[in-house]
N, CA, C and O atoms as a Maestro MAE file, in Angstrom:
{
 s_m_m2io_version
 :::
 2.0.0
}

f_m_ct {
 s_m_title
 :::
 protein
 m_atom[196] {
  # First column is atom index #
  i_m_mmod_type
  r_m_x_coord
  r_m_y_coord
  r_m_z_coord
  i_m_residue_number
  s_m_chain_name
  s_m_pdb_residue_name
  s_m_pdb_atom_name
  i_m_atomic_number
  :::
  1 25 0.830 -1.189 0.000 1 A "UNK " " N  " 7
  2 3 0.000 0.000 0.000 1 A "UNK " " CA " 6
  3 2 0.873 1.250 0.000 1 A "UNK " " C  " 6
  4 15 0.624 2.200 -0.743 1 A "UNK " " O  " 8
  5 25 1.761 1.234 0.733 2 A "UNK " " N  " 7
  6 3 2.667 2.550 0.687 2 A "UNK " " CA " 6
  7 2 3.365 2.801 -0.790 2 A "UNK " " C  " 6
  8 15 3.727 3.924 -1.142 2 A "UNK " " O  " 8
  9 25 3.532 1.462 -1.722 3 A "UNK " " N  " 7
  10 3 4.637 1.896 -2.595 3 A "UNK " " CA " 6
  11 2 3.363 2.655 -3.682 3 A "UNK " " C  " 6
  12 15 3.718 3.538 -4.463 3 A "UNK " " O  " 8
  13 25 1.953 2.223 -3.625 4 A "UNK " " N  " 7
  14 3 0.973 2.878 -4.207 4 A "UNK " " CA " 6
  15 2 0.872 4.298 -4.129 4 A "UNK " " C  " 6
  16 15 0.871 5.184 -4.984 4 A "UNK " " O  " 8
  17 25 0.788 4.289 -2.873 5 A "UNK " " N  " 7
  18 3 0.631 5.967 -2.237 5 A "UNK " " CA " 6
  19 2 1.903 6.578 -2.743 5 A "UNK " " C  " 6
  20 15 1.769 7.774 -3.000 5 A "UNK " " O  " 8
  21 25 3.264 6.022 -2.986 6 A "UNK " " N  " 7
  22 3 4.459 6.646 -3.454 6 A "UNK " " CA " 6
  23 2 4.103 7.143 -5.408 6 A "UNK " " C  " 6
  24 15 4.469 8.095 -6.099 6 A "UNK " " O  " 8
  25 25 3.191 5.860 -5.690 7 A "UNK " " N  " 7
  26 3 3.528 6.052 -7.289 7 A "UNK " " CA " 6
  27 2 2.297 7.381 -7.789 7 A "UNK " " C  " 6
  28 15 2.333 8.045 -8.825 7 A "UNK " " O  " 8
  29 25 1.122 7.470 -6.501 8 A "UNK " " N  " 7
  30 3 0.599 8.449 -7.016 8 A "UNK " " CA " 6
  31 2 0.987 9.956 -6.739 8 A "UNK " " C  " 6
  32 15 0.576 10.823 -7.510 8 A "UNK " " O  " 8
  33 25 1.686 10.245 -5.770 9 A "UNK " " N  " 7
  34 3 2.079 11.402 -4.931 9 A "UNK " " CA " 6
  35 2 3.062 11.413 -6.004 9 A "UNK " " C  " 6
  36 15 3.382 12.602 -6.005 9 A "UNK " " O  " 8
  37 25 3.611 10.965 -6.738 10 A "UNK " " N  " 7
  38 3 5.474 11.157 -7.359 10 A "UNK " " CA " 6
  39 2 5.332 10.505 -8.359 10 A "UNK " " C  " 6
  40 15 6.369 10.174 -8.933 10 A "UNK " " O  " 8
  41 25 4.068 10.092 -8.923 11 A "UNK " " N  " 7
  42 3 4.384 9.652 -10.861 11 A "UNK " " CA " 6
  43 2 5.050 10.954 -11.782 11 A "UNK " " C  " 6
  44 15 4.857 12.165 -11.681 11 A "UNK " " O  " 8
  45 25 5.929 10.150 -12.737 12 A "UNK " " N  " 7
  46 3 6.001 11.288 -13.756 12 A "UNK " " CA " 6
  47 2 5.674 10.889 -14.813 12 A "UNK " " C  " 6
  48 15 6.135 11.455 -15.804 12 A "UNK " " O  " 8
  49 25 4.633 9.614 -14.993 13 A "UNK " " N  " 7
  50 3 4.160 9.742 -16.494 13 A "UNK " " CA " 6
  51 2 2.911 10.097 -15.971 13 A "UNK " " C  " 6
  52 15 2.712 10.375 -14.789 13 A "UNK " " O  " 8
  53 25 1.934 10.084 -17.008 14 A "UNK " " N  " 7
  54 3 1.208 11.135 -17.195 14 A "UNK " " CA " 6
  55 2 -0.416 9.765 -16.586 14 A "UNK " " C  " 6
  56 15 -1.545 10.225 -16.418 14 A "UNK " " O  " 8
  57 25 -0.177 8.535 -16.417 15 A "UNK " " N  " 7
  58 3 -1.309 7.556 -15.997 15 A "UNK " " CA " 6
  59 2 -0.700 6.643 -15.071 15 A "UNK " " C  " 6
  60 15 0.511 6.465 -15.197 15 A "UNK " " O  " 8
  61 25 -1.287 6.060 -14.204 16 A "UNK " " N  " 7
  62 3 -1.031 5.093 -13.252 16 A "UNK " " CA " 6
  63 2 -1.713 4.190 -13.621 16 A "UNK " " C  " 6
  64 15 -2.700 4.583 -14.244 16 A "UNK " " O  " 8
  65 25 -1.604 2.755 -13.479 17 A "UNK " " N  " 7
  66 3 -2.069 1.405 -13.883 17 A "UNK " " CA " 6
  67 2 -1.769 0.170 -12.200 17 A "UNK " " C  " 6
  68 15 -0.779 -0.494 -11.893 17 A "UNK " " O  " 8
  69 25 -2.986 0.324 -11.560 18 A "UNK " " N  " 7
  70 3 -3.444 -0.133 -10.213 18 A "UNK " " CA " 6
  71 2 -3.712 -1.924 -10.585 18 A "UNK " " C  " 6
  72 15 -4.478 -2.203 -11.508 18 A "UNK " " O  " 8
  73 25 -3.413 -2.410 -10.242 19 A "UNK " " N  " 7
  74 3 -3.940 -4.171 -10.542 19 A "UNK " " CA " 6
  75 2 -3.967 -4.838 -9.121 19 A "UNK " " C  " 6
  76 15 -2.948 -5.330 -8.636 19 A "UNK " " O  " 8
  77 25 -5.043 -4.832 -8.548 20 A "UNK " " N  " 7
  78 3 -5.579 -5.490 -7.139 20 A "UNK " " CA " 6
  79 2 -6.259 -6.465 -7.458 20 A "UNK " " C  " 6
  80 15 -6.997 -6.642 -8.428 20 A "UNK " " O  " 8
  81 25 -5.879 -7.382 -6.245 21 A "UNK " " N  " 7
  82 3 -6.656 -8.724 -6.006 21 A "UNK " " CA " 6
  83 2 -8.602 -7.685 -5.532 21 A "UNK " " C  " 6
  84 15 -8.852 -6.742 -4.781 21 A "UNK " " O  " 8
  85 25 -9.387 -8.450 -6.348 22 A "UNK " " N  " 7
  86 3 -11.056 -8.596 -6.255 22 A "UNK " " CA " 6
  87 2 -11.705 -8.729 -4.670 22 A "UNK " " C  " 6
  88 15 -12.559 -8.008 -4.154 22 A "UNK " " O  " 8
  89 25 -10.868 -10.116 -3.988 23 A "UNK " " N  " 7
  90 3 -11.451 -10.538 -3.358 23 A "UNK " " CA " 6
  91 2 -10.778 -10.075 -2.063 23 A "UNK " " C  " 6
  92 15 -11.543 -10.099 -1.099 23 A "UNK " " O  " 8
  93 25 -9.346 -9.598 -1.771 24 A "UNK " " N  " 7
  94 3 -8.805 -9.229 -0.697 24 A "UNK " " CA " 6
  95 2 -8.066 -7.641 -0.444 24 A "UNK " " C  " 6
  96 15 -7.905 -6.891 0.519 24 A "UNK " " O  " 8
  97 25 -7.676 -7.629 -2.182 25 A "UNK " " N  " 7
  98 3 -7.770 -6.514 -2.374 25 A "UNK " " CA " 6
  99 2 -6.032 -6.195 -2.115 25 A "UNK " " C  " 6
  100 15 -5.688 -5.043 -1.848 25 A "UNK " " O  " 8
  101 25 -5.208 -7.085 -2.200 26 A "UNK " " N  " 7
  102 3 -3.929 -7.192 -2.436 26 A "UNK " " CA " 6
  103 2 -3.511 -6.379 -3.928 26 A "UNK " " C  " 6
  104 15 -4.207 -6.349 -4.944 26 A "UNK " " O  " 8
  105 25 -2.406 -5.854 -3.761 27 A "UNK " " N  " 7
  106 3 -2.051 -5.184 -5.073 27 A "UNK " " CA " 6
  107 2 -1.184 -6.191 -6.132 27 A "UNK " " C  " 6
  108 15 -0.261 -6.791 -5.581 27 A "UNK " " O  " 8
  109 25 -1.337 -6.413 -7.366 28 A "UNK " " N  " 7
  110 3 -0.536 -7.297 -7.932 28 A "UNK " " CA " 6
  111 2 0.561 -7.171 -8.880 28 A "UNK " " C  " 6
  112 15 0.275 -6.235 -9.627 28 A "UNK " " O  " 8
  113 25 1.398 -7.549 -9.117 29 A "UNK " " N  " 7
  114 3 2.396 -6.855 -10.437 29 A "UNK " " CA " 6
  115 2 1.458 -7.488 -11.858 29 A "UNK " " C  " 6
  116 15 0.917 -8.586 -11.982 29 A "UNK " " O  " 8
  117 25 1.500 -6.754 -12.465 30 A "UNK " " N  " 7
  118 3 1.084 -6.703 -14.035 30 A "UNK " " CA " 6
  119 2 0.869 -8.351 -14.624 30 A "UNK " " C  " 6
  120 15 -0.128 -8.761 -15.219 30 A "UNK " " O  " 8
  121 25 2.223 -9.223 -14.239 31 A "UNK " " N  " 7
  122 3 2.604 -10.602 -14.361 31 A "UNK " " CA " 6
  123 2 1.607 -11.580 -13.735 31 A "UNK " " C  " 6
  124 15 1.370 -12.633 -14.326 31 A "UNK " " O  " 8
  125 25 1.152 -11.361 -12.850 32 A "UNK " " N  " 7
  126 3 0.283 -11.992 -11.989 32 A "UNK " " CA " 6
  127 2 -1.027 -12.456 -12.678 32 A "UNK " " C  " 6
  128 15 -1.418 -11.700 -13.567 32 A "UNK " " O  " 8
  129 25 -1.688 -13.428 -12.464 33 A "UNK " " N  " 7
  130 3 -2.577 -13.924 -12.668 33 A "UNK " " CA " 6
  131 2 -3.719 -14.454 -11.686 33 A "UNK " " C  " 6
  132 15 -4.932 -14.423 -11.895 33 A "UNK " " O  " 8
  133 25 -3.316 -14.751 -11.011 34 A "UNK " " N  " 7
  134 3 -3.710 -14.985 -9.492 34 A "UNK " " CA " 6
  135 2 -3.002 -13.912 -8.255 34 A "UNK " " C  " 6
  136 15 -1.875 -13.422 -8.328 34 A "UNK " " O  " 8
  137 25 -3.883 -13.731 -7.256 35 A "UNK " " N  " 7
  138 3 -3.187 -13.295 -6.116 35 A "UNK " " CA " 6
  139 2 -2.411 -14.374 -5.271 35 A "UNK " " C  " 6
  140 15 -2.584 -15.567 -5.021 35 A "UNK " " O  " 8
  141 25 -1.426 -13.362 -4.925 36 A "UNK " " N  " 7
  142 3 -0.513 -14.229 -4.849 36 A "UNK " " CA " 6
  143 2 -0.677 -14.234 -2.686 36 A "UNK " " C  " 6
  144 15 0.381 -14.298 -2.060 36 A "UNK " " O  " 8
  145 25 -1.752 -14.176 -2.055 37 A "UNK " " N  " 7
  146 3 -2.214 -13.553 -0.821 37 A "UNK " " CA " 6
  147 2 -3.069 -14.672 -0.705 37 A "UNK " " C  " 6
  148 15 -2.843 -15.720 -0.100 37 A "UNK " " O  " 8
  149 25 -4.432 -14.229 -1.572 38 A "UNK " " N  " 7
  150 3 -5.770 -15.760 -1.381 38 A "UNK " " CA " 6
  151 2 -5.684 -16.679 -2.649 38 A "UNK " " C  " 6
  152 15 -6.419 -17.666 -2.621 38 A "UNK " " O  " 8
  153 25 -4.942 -16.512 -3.690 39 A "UNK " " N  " 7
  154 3 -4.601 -17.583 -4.671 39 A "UNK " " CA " 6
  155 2 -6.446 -17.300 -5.660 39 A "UNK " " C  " 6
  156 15 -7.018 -18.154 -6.337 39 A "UNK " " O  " 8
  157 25 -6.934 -15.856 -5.384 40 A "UNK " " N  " 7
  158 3 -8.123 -15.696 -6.486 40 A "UNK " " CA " 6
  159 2 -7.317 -15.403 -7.567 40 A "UNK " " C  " 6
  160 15 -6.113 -15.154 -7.517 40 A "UNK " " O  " 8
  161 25 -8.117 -15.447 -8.684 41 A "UNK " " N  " 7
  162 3 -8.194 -15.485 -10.149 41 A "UNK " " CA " 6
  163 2 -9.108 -13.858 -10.333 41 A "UNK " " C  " 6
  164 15 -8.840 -13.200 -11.339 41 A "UNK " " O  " 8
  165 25 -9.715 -13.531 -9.748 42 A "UNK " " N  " 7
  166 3 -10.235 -12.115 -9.842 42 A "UNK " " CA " 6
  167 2 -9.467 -10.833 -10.155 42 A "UNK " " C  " 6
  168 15 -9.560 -9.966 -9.286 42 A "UNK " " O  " 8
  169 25 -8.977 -10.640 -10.867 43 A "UNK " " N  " 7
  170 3 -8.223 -9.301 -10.757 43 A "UNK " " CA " 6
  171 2 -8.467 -8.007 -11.341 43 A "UNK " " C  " 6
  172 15 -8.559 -7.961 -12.567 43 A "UNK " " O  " 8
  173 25 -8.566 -7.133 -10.787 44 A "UNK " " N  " 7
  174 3 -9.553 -5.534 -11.024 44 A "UNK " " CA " 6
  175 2 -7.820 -4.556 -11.857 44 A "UNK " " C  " 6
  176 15 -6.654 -4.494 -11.466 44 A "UNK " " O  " 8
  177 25 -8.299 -4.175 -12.666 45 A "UNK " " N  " 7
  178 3 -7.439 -2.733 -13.316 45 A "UNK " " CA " 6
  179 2 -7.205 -1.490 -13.285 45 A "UNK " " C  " 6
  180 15 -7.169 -0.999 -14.414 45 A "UNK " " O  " 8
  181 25 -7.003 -0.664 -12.319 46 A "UNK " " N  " 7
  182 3 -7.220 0.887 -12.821 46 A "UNK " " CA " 6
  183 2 -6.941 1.079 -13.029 46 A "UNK " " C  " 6
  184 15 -5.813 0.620 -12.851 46 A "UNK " " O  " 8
  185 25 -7.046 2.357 -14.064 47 A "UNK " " N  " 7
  186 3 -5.977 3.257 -14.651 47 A "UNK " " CA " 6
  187 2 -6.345 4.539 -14.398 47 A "UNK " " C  " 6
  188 15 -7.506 4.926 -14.535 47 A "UNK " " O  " 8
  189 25 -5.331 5.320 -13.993 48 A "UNK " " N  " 7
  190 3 -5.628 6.460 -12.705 48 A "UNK " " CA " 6
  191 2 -5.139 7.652 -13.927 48 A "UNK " " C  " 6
  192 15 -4.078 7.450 -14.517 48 A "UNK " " O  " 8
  193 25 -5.713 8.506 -14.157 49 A "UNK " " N  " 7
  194 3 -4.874 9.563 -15.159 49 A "UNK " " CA " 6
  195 2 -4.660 10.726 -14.594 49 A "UNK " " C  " 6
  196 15 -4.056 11.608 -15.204 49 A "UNK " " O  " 8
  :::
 }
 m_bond[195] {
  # First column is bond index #
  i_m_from
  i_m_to
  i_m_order
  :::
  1 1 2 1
  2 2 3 1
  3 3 4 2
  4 3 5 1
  5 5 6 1
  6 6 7 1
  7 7 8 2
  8 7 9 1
  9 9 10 1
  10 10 11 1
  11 11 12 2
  12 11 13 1
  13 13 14 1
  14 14 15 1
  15 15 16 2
  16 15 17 1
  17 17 18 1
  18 18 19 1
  19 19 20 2
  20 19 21 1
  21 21 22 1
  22 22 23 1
  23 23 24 2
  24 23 25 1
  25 25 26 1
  26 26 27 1
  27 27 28 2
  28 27 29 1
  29 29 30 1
  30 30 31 1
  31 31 32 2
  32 31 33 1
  33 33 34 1
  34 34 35 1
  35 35 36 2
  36 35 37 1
  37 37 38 1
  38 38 39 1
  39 39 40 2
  40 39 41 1
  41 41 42 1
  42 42 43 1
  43 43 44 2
  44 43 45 1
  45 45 46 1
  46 46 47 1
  47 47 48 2
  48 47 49 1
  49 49 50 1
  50 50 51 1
  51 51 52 2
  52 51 53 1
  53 53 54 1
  54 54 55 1
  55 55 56 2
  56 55 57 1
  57 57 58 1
  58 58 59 1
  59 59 60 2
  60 59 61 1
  61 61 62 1
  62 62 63 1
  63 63 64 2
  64 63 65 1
  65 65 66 1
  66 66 67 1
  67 67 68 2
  68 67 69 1
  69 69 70 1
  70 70 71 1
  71 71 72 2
  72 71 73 1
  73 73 74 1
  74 74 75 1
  75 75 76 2
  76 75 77 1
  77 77 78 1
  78 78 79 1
  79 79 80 2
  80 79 81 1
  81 81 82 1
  82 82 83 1
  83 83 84 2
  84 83 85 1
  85 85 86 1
  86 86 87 1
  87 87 88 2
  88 87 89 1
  89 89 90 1
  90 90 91 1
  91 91 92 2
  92 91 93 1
  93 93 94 1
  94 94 95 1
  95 95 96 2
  96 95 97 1
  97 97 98 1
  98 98 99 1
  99 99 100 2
  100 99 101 1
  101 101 102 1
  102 102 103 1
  103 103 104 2
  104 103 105 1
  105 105 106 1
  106 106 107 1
  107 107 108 2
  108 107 109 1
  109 109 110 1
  110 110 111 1
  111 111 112 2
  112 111 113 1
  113 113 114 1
  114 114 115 1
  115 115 116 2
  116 115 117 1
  117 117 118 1
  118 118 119 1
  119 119 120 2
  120 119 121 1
  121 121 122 1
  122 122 123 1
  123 123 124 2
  124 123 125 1
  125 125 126 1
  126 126 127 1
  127 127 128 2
  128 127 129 1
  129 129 130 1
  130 130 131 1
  131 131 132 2
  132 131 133 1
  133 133 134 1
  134 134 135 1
  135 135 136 2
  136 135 137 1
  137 137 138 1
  138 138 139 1
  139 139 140 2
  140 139 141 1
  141 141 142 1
  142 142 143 1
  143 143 144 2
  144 143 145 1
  145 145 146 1
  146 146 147 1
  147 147 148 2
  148 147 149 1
  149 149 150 1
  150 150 151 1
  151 151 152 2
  152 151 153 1
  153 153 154 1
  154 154 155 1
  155 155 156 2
  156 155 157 1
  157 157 158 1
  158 158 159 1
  159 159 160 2
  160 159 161 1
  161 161 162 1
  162 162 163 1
  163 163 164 2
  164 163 165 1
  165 165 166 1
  166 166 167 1
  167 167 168 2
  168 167 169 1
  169 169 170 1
  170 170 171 1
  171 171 172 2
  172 171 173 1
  173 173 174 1
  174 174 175 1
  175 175 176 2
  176 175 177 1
  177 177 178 1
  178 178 179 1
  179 179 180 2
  180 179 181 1
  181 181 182 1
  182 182 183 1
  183 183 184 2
  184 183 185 1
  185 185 186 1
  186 186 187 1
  187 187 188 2
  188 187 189 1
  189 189 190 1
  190 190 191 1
  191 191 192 2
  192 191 193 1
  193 193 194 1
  194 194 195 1
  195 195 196 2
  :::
 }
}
């Protein structure tokens, strides 16, 4: 959660791209397919501009 709060306070491109676990709500790297926390298959996208 903190390195989140780092990428929005201090992005320098111009969109942020958020990928959280559905069900627990764990943050995921891009690579991920599952959470890697409750092992769901759910995974949500934002893209923050």
């Amino acid at each position: 959660m903190k390195e989140l709060f780092k990428s929005l306070l201090f992005r320098t491109s111009e969109s942020t791209v958020i990928r959280e676990c559905r069900r627990c709500g764990t943050e995921v790297s891009a690579s991920d397919t599952r959470c890697p926390q409750c092992e769901a298959d759910t995974i949500s996208e934002y893209k923050i501009k």
